[in-house]
N, C-alpha and C positions, 0 to 999 in steps of 0.2 A: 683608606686607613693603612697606614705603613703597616706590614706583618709583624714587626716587634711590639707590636702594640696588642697582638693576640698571644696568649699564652703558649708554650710550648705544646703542652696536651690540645688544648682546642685547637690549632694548627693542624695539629695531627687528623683531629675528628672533623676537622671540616674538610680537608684534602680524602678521607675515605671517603666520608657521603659525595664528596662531588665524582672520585672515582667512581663510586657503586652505581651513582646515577650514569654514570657517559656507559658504563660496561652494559646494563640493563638496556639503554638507547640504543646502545650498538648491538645488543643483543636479538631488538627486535620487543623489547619486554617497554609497555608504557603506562602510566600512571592510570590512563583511564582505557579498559577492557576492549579488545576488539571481537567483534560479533563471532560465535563461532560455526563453523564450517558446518551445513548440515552434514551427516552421514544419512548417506542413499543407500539403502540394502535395494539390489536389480531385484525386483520384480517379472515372473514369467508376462509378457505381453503377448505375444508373436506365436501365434502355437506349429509347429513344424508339423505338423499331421494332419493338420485341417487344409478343408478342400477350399481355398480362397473366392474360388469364383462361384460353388454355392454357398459361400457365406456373404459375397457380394449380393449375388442375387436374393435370399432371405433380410438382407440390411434393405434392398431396395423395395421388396414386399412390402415391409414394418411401413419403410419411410410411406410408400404408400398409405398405407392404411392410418398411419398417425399422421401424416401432412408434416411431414420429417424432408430434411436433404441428409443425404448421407456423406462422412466422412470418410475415406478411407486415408488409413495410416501406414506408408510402408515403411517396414525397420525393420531391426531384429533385436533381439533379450541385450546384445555384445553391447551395442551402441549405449554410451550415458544420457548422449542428449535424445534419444528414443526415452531413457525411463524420466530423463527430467521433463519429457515433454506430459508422459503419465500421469506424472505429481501434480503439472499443474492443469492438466484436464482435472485430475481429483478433487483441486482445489475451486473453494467459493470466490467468486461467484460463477466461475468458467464451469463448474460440473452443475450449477443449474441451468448455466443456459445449454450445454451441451445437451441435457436430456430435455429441456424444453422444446428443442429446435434441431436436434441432429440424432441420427445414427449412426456409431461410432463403430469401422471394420476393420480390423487390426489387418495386414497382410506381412506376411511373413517373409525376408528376401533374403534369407542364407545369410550367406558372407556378398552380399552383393552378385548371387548367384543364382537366385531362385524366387521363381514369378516375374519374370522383367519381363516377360510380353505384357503382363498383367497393368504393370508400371506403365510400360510403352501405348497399352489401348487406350491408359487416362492421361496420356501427353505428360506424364511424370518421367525426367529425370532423372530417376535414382544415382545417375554417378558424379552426379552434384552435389551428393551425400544425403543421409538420411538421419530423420526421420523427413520422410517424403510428403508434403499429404495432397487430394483432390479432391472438391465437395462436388456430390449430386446432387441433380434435380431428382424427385423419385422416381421418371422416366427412366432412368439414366444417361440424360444429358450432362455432359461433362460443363460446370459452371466454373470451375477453378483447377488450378492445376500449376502446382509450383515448379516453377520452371529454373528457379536462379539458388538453390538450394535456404530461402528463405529461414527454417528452423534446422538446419542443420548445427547448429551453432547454442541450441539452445542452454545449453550449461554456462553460456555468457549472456544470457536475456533472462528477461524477469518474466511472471506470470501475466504483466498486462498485454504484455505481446500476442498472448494466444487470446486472451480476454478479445482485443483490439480486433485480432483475427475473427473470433464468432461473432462479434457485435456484426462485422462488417458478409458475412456469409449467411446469419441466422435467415436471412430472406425475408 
């Protein structure tokens, strides 16, 4: 339709709305809502004063006596993808099967600086990044052992990742 054919004023009013739309677009702003970002308050995991290797040994007790394997987790509080890996241990259905079928030992590695023998006796790692993790048998036969920094990255993977992970270690 030729523009002389539109009134002066609605001219006007259609060249705004179309500006306001391209500035919004460009702005990043769109008609229909994008998901929002969780906010993660860090969580204490990793306790710096505990004695890792009797709390490995008490995790392998339990596992014992419940017909458990046990988890260990190295990280530290600093790490996000340590608290996002937290979240979705927290989450269903990974925190049932977790307590049905594991013993979960947080160990605590500094800045990348503390417990690495501990790392090093379960063939973890840790400068692959962290969060680190290796399942027990409740012998303490070492059954897994990430080697290729597998969940270091967790802040870009979803919850079925760990999910996938227990289904395939629950034993």
């Amino acid at each position: 339709m030729p523009q002389s054919a539109f009134p002066v004023k609605l001219r006007a009013t259609l060249f705004t709305v179309a500006l306001s739309a391209a500035c919004f677009c460009a702005a990043g702003v769109h008609a229909q809502p994008r998901p929002a970002t969780p906010v993660m308050t860090a969580r204490h995991i990793y306790s710096e004063t505990a004695n890792p290797k009797a709390d490995i040994a008490a995790g392998l007790a339990k596992a014992r006596r419940e017909h458990k394997r046990v988890i260990l987790d190295f990280g530290g509080d600093w790490c996000p993808d340590c608290q996002v890996l937290d979240i979705y241990f927290r989450q269903q259905p990974n925190a049932a099967l977790l307590d049905k079928h594991f013993v979960l030992v947080h160990v605590w590695i500094g800045h990348m600086d503390r417990n690495i023998e501990l790392a090093a006796k379960y063939g973890v790692p840790i400068a692959k990044g962290v969060p680190a993790l290796a399942v027990l048998a409740p012998d303490g036969k070492v059954l897994y052992s990430q080697q290729t920094g597998q969940f270091n990255n967790m802040s870009h993977m979803e919850s079925a990742s760990v999910h996938e992970f227990l289904e395939k270690w629950k034993g």
